[in-house]
N, C-alpha and C positions, 0 to 999 in steps of 0.2 A: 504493500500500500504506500502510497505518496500521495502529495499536496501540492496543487497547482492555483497559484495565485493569482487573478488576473484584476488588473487595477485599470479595466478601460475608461474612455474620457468620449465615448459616442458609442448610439446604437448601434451602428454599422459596426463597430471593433465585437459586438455580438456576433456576428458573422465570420470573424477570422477564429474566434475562439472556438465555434463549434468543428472548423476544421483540423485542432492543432490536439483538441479536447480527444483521450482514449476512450475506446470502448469498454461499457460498464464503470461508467462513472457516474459518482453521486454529484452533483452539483449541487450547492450553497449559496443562497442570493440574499442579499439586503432586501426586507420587508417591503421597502418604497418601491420597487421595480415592479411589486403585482400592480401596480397603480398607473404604469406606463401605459394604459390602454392598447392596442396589441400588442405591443412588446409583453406589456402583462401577462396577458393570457396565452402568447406563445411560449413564456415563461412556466406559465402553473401548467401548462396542455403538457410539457415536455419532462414535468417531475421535479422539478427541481425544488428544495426544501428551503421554506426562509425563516430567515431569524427576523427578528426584532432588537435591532442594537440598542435600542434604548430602555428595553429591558434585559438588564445585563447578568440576573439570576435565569431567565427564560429560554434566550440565545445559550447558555452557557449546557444548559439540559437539553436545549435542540442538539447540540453537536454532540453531547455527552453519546444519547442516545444513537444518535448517527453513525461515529463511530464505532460505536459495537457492535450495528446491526451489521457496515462495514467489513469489520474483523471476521464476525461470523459468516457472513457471507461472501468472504475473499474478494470484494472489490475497491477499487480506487477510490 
């Protein structure tokens, strides 16, 4: 397992990432991006797990849990 951090500054850098991103990977998004209106929803449509940073006990159990199910299930 590894961790691929991606710090893009446009929607379109969404698009490079899904080509560089491995297969069987969990993706992790900041709360605010469900909110981009399709970006949003091609976001939740595609699985990807969000935190809430500003709740920083809640984010904190999001990933907890994340990476276990991870571990357990052998993926990125």
């Amino acid at each position: 397992p590894f961790v691929i951090v991606c710090n893009h500054q446009a929607s379109l850098d969404l698009m490079g990432m899904v080509e560089v991103i491995p297969e069987r990977c969990v993706p992790i998004a900041k709360r605010e991006l469900l909110y981009l209106g399709t970006v949003g929803w091609a976001c939740w449509l595609s699985g990807i797990i969000f935190i809430e940073r500003q709740r920083r006990d809640a984010a904190i159990e999001v990933i907890t849990r994340t990476a276990s199910t991870m571990r357990r299930e052998n993926v990125r």
